[in-house]
TORZA-48033 format. One record per residue (C-alpha): z, x negated, y. Coordinates in steps of 0.2 Angstrom, whole numbers, plus 2048, in hexadecimal, padded with zeros to 3 digits. Each point is the difference from the previous one (the first is absolute). Layout:
% residues N
+-----+-----+-----+
:   z :   x :   y :
+-----+-----+-----+
:   Z :   X :   Y :
...
+-----+-----+-----+
END
This chain:
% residues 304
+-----+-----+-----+
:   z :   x :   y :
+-----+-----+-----+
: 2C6 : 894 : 546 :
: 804 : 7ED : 7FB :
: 80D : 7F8 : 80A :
: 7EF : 7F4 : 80B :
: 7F7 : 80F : 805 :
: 80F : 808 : 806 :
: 807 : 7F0 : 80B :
: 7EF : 800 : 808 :
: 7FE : 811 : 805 :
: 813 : 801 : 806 :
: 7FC : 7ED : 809 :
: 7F1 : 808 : 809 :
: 807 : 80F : 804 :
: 810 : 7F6 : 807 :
: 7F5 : 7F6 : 80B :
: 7F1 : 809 : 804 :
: 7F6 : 7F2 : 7FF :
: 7F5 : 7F8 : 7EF :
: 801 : 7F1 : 809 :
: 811 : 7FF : 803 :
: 804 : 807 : 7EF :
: 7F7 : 7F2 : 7F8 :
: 808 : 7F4 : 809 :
: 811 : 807 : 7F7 :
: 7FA : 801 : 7F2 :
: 7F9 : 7EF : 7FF :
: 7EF : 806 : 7FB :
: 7EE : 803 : 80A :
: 7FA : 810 : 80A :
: 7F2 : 802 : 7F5 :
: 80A : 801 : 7F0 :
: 810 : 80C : 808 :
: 7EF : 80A : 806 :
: 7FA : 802 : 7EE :
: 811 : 804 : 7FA :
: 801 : 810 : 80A :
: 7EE : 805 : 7FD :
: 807 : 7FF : 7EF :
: 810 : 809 : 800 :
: 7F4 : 810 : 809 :
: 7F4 : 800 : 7F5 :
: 810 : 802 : 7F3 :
: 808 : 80E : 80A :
: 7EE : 805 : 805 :
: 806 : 803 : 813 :
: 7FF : 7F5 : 811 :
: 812 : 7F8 : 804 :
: 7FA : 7F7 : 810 :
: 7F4 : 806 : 80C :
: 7F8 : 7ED : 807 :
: 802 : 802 : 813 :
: 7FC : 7F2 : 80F :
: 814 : 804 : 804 :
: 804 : 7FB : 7EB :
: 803 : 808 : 7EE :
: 804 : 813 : 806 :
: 80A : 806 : 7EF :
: 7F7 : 812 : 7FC :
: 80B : 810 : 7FB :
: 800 : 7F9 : 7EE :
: 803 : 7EF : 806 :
: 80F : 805 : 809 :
: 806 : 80B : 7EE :
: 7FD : 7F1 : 7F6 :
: 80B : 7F6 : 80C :
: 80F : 80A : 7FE :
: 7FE : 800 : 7ED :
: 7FC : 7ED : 800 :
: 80F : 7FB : 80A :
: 80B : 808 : 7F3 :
: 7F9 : 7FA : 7F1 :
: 7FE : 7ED : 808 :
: 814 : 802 : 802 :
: 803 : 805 : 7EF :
: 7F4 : 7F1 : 7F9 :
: 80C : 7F5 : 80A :
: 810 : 80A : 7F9 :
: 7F8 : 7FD : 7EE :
: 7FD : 7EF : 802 :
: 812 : 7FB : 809 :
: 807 : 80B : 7F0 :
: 7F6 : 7F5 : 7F4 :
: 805 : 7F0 : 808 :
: 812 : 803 : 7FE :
: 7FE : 806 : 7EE :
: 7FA : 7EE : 7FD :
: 80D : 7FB : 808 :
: 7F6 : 7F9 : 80F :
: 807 : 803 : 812 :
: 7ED : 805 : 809 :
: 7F7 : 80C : 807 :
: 7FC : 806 : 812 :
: 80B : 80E : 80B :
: 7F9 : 807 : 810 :
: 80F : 804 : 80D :
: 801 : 80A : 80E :
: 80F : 7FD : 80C :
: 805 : 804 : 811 :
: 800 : 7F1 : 80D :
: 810 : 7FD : 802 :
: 805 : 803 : 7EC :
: 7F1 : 7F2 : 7FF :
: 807 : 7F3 : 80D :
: 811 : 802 : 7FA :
: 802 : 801 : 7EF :
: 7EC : 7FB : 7F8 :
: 802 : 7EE : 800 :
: 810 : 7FF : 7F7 :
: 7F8 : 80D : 7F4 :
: 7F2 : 7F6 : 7FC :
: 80A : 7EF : 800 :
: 80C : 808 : 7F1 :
: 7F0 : 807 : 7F8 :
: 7F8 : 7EE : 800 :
: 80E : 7F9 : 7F9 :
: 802 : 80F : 7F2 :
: 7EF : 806 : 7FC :
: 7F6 : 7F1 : 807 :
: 7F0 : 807 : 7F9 :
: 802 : 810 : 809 :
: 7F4 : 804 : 810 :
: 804 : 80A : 80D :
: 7F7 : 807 : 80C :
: 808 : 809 : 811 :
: 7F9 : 80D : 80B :
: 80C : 803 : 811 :
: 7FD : 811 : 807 :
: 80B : 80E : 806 :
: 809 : 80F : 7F0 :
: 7F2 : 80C : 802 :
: 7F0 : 7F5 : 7FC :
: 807 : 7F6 : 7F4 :
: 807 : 80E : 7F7 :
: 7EF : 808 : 800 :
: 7F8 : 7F0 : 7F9 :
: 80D : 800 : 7F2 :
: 7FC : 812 : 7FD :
: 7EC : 7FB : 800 :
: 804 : 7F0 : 7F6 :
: 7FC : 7F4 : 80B :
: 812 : 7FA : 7FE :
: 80B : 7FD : 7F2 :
: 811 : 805 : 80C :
: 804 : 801 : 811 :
: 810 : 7FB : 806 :
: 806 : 80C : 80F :
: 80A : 80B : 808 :
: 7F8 : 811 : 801 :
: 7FE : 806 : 7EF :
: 7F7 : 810 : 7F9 :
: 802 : 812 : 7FF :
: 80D : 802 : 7F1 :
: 7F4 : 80C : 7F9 :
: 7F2 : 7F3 : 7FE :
: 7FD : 7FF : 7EC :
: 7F4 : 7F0 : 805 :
: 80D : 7F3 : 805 :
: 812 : 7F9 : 7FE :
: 80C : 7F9 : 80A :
: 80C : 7F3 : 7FB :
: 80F : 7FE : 80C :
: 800 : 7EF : 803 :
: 80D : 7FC : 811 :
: 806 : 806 : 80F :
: 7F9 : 7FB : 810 :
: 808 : 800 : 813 :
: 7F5 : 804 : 810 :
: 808 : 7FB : 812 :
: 7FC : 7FC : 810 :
: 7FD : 7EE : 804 :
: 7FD : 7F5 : 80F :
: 801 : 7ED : 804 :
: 811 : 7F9 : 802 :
: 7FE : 7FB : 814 :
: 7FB : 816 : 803 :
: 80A : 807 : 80C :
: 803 : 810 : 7F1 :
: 804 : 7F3 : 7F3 :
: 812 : 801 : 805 :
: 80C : 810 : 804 :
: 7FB : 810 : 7F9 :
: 7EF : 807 : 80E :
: 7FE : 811 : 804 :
: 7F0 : 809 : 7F8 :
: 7F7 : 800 : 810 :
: 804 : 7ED : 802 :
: 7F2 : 7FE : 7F0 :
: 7F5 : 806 : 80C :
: 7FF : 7F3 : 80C :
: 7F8 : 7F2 : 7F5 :
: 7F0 : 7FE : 7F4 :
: 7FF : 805 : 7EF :
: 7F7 : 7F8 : 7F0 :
: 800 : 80D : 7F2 :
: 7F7 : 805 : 7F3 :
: 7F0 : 80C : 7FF :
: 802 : 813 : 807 :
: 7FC : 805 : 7EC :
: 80E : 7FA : 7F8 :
: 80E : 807 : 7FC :
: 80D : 7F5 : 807 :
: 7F5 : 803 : 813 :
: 806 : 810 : 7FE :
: 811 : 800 : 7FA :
: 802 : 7F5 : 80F :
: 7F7 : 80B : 80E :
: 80C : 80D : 7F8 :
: 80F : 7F8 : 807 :
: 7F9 : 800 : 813 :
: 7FA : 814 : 7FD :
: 813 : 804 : 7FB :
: 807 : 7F9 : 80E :
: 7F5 : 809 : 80B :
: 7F5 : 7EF : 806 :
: 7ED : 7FB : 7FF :
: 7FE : 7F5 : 7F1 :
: 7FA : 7EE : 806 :
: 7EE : 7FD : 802 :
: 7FF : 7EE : 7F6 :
: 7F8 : 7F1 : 808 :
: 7FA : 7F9 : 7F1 :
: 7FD : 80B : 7EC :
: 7FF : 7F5 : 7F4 :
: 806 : 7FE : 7EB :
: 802 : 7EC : 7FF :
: 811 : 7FD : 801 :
: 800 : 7EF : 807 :
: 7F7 : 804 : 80F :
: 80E : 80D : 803 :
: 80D : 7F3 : 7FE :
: 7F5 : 7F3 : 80D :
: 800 : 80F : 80C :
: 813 : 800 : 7FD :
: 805 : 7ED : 803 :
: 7F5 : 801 : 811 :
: 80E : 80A : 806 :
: 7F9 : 810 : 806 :
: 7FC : 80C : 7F5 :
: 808 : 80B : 7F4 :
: 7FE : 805 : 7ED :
: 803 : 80E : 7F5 :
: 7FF : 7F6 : 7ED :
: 807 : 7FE : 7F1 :
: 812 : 7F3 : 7FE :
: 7F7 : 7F6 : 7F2 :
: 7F3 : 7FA : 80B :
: 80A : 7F9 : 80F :
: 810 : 7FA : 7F2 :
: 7FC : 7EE : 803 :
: 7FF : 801 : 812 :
: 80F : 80D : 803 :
: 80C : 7F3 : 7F5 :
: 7F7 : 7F1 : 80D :
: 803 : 80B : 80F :
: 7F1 : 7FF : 805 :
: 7FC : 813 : 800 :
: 80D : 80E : 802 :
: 803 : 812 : 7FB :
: 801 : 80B : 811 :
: 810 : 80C : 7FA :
: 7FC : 810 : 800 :
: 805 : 80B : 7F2 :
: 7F4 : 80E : 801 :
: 7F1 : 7F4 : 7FA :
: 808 : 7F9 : 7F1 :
: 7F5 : 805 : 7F3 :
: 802 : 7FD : 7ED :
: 7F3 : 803 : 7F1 :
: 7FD : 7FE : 7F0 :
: 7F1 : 7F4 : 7FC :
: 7F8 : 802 : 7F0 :
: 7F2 : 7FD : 7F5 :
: 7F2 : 80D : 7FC :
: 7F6 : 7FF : 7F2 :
: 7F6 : 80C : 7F5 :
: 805 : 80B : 7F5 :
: 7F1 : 801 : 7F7 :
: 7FD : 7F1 : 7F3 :
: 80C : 7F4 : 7FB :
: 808 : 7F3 : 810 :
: 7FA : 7F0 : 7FB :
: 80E : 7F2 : 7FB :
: 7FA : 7F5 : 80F :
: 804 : 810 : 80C :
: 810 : 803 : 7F7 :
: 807 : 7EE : 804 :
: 7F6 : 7FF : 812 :
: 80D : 80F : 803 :
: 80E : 7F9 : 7F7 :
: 7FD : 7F0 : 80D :
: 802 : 808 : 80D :
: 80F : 80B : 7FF :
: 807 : 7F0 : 7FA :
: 7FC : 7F6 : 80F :
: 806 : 80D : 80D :
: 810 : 803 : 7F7 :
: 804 : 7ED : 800 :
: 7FB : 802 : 811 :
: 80E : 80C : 805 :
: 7F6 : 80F : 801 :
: 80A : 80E : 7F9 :
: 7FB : 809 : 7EE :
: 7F8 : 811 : 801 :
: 80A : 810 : 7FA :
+-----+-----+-----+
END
């Protein structure tokens, strides 16, 4: 399969859509349409089924997705590899972080990237560990940058340590539990923002409630974007379970404040997943680099 019928199937099947597919690729329905008849006729199987509702991928269409995403990451691997060889600082490198890795340490990442390896595009997908490990393992990212990581017995990825991270409890510097050390059941008494009841973190936090023999908070609000969190905070009201590096700027203003209580200080180890299978491409490698860089200059502290 050449590298333009494989874009276009994985661009339909991405979207659904001819139409839309086209437009991406800068090309008319009718000729995407042909392509595809094309690439079935060659693999003498239906990929889509046309529905009123979109392009439906068939059972083989969904087998040659998974195949396809894996040899489109190792094209862009190759050609990243190439470019360096001839000692050209390009190539593409599809990112998966979680929000607040994203909002707190992504633009310096990219603004260090620009200035060393100005030819290199990146491109970022935010999301929570578990999806974005699964797309890495699919190869619809090149790494993810996270905190939950994947069984030590999975031959498919690696995990490169990159940092340590530090979880607490935050609220607005005029809330009543922003001074003095509360009581658990004090927590209680006001609205949370937190993040989605699948992730890990949500639960390592309900945890804490369950030990000390309390109901977990029902949150107002569920939400990954982090600056939406820290808008909720500054009105004054609510509370937050999140991540240090995403508030730093607006603890060391004292604007936002940490609620002290010891039992929800939580540190990880962020790291970056890759596959293990095929060689990490030298635009991955110095994406990753970046951003253990950055967060280390940061303060964050080194991973063990």
């Amino acid at each position: 399969m050449d590298s333009i019928l494989l874009r276009s199937f994985l661009t339909v099947h991405e979207h659904g859509s001819v139409g839309r597919a086209a437009a991406e690729l800068g090309i008319s329905q009718p000729a995407l349409s042909k392509t595809i008849r094309r690439l079935e006729d060659r693999l003498q199987v239906r990929l889509f089924e046309r529905t009123p509702a979109g392009m439906q991928p068939t059972t083989a269409g969904q087998a040659l997705a998974r195949h396809a995403r894996l040899i489109a990451a190792e094209l862009r691997n190759a050609e990243s590899e190439v470019a360096q060889l001839r000692g050209a600082a390009t190539g593409h490198v599809a990112v998966g972080a979680s929000p607040a890795i994203a909002a707190a340490l992504l633009p310096g990442v990219n603004e260090a990237l620009w200035r060393s390896r100005p030819g290199l595009r990146v491109s970022l997908t935010e999301g929570l560990p578990e999806p974005l490990i699964a797309a890495v393992r699919e190869g619809r990212l090149d790494c993810a940058v996270c905190t939950a990581t994947p069984p030590h017995d999975d031959s498919e990825l690696d995990v490169v340590p990159l940092f340590r991270d530090s979880l607490a409890v935050f609220a607005g510097a005029g809330h009543p539990l922003a001074r003095g050390r509360p009581a658990m059941r004090a927590l209680l008494d006001y609205p949370w923002v937190l993040s989605p009841h699948s992730g890990v973190v949500r639960h390592w936090f309900n945890s804490r409630f369950t030990a000390a023999a309390l109901a977990a908070p029902r949150p107002q609000v569920e939400t990954t974007s982090i600056e939406h969190i820290k808008g909720l905070l500054l009105q004054g009201t609510f509370l937050a379970f999140m991540p240090l590096q995403s508030v730093e700027a607006e603890v060391a203003a004292d604007t936002i404040r940490f609620v002290r209580r010891a039992d929800f200080d939580l540190v990880r180890v962020v790291a970056a997943v890759h596959r293990s299978r095929g060689r990490v491409s030298p635009g991955a490698l110095a994406v990753i680099d970046a951003i253990r860089l950055v967060a280390l200059a940061r303060g964050a502290r080194p991973a063990r």
